[in-house]
C-alpha positions in Angstrom: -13.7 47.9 64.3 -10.7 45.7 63.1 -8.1 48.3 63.9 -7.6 51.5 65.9 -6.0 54.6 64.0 -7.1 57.5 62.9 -8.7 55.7 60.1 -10.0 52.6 61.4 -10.6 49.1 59.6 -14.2 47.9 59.8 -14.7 44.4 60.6 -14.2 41.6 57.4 -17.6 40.8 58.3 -19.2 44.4 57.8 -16.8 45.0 55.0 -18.1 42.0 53.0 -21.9 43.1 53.9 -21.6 46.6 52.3 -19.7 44.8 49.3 -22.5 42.5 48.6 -24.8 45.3 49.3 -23.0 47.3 46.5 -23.7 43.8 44.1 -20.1 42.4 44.2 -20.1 38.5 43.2 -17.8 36.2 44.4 -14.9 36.1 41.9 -15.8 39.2 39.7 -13.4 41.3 38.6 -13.1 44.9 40.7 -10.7 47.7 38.9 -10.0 50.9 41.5 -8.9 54.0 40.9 -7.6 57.7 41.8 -7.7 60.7 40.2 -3.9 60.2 39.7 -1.8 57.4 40.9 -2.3 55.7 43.7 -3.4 57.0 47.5 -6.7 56.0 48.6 -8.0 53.8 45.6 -5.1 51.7 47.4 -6.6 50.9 50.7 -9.8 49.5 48.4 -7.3 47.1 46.6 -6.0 46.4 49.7 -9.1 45.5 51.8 -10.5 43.5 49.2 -7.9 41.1 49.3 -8.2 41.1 52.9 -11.5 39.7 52.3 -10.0 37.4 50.3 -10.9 38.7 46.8 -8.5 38.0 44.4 -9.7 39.6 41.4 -9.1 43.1 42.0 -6.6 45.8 40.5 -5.4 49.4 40.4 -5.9 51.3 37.3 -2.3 52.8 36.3 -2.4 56.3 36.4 -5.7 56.5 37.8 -8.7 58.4 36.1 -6.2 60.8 34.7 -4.9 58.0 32.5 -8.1 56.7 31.4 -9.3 60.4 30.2 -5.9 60.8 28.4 -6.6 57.5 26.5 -10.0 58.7 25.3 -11.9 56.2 27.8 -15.2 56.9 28.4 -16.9 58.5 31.1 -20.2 59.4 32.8 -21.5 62.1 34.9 -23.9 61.8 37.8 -24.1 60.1 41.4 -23.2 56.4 41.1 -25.5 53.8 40.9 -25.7 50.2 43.3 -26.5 47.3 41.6 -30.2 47.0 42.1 -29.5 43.3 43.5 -27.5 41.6 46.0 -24.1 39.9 45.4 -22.6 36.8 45.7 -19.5 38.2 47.3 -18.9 35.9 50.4 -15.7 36.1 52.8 -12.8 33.7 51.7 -8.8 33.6 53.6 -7.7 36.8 53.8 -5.1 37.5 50.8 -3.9 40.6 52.3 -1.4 40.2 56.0 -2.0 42.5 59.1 -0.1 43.4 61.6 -0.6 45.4 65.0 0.4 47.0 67.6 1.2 44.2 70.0 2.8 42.2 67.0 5.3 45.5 66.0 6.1 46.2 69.6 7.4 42.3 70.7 10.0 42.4 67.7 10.8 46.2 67.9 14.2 45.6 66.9 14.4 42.6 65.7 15.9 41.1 62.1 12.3 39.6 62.4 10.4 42.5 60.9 11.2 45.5 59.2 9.1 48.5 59.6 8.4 50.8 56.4 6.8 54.4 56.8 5.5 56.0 53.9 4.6 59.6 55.3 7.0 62.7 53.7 10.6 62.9 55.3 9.8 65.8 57.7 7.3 64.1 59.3 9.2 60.6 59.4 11.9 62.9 61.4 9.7 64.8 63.9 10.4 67.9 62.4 6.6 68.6 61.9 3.1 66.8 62.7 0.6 68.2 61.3 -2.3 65.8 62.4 -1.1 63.5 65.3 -0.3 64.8 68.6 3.0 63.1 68.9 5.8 64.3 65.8 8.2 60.8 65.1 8.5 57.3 64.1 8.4 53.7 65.0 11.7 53.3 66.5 14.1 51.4 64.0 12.0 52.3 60.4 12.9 53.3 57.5 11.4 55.6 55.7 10.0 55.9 51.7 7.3 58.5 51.3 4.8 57.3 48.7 5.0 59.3 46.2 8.8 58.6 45.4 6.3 55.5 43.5 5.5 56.8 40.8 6.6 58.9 37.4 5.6 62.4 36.7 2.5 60.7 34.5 1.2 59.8 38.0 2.0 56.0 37.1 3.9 53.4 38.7 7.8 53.1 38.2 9.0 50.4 36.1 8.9 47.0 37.9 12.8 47.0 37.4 13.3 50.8 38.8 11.2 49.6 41.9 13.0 47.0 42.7 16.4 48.8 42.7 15.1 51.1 45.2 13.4 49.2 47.2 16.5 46.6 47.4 18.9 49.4 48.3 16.6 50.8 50.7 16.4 47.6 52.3 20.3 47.1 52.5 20.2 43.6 52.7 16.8 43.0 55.0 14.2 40.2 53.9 11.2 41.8 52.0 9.1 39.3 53.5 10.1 40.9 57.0 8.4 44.9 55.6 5.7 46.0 57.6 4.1 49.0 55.8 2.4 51.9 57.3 2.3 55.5 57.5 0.1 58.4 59.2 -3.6 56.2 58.7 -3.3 53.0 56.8 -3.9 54.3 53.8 -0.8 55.8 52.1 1.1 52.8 53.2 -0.7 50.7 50.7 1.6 52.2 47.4 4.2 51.0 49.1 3.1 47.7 50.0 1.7 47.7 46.1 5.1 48.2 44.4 6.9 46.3 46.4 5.1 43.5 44.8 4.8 45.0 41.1 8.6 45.2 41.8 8.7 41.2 42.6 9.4 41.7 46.2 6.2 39.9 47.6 3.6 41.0 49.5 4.4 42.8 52.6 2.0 43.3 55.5 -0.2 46.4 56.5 -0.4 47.9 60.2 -3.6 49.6 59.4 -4.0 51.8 62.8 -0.6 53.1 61.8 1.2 56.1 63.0 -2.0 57.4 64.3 -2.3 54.7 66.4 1.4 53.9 68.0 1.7 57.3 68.7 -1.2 57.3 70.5 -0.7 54.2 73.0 0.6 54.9 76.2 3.8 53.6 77.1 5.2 53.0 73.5 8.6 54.6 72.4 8.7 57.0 69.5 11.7 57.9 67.7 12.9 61.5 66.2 16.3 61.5 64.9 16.5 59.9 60.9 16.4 56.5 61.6 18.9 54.3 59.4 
């Protein structure tokens, strides 16, 4: 494993196996999508350009949008390319962080630490999944879906940017740490930061799920701000 959490990484090295397996070559183009928006098609954007792969996108609106446009569509299990890829690793495109890394500059002007889970949670009012209710001491908080329009797409760039800027209050982008219960729902975040022209902001995949389960580590429960 690359990461601890309740949704662990695999290794770039298995990850890049199972993608050549599926009959990725090196440079092709890779579109992902949802049923609507963006949740977990995101951590597949995401981990490709961890692997270095470049050429990869979300589809707007996810499936929903495609059938609304008249795309077409097939039934059935999918199929794997009956050959093997090209795909081979290349520098990760995509920035990590972990546990170690958040807790040296808890605090700090250094990083800035962005959780995307819903407000009650962010506050400790409820946990529905992890045995500790909080947040990372110091974040600030943007549940994911605040994203996206009613169609289920992304914001306009401008809108995002607004938000994300206010939010921020004066922080460096580049500093924003995303993450949220898993690793997962942290990644429409991190995504439109950078449709909004705010760069590319890194991902503590174990998340949540793993701070609040590592002994000794503080965890916050009053709005942080």
């Amino acid at each position: 494993r690359a990461s601890g959490g309740r949704h662990p990484l695999p290794t770039r090295e298995a990850f890049a196996e199972w993608l050549v397996e599926q009959g990725l070559d090196h440079g092709q183009a890779v579109v992902v999508y949802d049923r609507q928006s963006v949740n977990y098609c995101g951590r597949l954007w995401w981990m490709l350009k961890w692997c270095g792969h470049e050429a990869v996108a979300v589809l707007d609106g996810g499936f929903q949008a495609w059938q609304a446009l008249g795309g077409a569509q097939e039934g059935g299990a999918s199929r794997p390319s009956a050959r093997q890829g090209t795909f081979r690793l290349q520098a990760p495109c995509a920035r990590t962080a972990e546990t170690h890394d958040l807790f040296r500059e808890l605090g700090s002007p250094k990083q800035t630490v962005l959780d995307a889970r819903a407000a009650p949670r962010f506050r400790g009012e409820m946990e529905p999944i992890d045995p500790v209710a909080g947040h990372i001491p110091g974040a600030l908080n943007r549940p994911f879906p605040d994203n996206f329009a009613s169609d289920g797409r992304f914001k306009a760039p401008n809108q995002l940017r607004a938000e994300f800027v206010q939010l921020l209050a004066g922080r460096d982008p580049a500093t924003v740490i995303h993450h949220c219960g898993s690793g997962v729902s942290a990644v429409p975040n991190l995504l439109a930061m950078e449709l909004a022209g705010l760069g590319r902001g890194a991902l503590y995949p174990g998340s949540w799920s793993e701070w609040c389960n590592t002994p000794g580590l503080p965890c916050a429960s009053a709005q942080a701000g």
